[in-house]
C-alpha positions as CSV (number, residue, x, y, z in Angstrom):
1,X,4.1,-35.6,2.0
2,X,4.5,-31.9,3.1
3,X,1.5,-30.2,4.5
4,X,0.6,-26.3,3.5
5,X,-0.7,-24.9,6.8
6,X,-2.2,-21.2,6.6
7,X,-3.0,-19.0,9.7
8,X,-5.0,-15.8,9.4
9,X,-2.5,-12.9,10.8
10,X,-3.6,-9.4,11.3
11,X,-1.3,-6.8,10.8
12,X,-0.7,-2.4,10.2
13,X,1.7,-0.2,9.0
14,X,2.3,2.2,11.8
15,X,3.8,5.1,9.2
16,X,2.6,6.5,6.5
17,X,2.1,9.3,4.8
18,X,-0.2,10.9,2.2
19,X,-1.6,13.8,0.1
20,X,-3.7,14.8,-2.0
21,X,-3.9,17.7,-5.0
22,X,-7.2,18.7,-6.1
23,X,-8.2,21.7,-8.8
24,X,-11.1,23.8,-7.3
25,X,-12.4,21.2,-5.4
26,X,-13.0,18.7,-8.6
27,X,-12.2,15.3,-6.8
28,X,-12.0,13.5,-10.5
29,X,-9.1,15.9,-11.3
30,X,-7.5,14.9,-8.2
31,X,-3.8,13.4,-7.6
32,X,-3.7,11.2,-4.0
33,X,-0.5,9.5,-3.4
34,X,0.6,7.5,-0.5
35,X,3.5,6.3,1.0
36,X,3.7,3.1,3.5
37,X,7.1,2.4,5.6
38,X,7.8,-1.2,5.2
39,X,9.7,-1.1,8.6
40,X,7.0,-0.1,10.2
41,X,5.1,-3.4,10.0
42,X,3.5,-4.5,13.4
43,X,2.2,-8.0,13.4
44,X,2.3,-8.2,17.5
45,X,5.2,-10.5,17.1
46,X,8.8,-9.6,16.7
47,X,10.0,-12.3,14.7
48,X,7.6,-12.3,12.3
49,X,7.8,-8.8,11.9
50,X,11.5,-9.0,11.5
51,X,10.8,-11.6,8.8
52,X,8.6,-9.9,6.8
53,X,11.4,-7.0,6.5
54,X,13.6,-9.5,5.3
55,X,14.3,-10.5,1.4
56,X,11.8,-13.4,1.4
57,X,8.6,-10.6,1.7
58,X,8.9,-7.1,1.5
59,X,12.8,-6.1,1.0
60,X,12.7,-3.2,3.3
61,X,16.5,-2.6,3.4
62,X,16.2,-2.3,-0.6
63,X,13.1,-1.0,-1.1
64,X,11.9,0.5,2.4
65,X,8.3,2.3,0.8
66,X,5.0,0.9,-0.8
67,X,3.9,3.4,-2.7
68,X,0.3,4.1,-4.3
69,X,-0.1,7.1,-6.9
70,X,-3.4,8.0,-8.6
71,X,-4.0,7.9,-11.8
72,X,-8.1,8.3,-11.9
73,X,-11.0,9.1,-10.2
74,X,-14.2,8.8,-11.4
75,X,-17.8,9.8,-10.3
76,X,-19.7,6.3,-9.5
77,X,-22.4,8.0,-7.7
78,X,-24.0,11.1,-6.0
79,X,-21.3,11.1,-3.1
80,X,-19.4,8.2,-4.4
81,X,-15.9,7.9,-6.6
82,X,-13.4,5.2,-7.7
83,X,-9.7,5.8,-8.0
84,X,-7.5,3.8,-10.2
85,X,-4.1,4.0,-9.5
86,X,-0.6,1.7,-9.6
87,X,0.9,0.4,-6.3
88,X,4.8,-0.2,-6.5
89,X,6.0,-2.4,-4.2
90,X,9.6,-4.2,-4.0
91,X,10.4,-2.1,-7.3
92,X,7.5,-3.7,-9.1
93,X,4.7,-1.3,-10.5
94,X,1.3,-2.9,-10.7
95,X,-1.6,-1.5,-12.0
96,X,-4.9,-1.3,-9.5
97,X,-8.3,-1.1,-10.8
């Protein structure tokens, strides 16, 4: 019988880029958007890294970005927001609450 083994593997993106639009300052009419380079993955191991490029994880060749967009912010506290937004990743839109 097969055996599912997991390891815990830490990992960045090394590029990415971002912005962010606000109206006079007003956070909660803000628009953030940011983009991640899939190729830029850096697990400390080569083949891995190489793998996770690949069409089994993230696609890169076909879909080389992970992109976040805003689409609310909202006051939860004196200094304190939350942003809703969708995250589209290998061409597939997913909404983030």
């Amino acid at each position: 019988m097969p055996h599912l083994i997991l390891f815990h593997v830490e990992g960045k993106f090394k590029k990415f880029s971002g912005k962010v639009i606000t109206q006079q300052g007003d956070l909660t009419k803000a628009y953030v958007e940011i983009s991640i380079s899939v190729n830029s993955i850096y697990t400390g191991n080569q083949d891995r890294d190489s793998n996770l490029h690949g069409d089994g994880f993230f696609s890169a060749d076909e879909y080389p970005h992970i992109l976040f967009t805003s689409t609310s912010i909202v006051i939860t506290g004196e200094q304190s927001y939350k942003m809703q937004g969708d995250l589209t990743m290998r061409g597939v839109k997913t909404q983030l609450n």
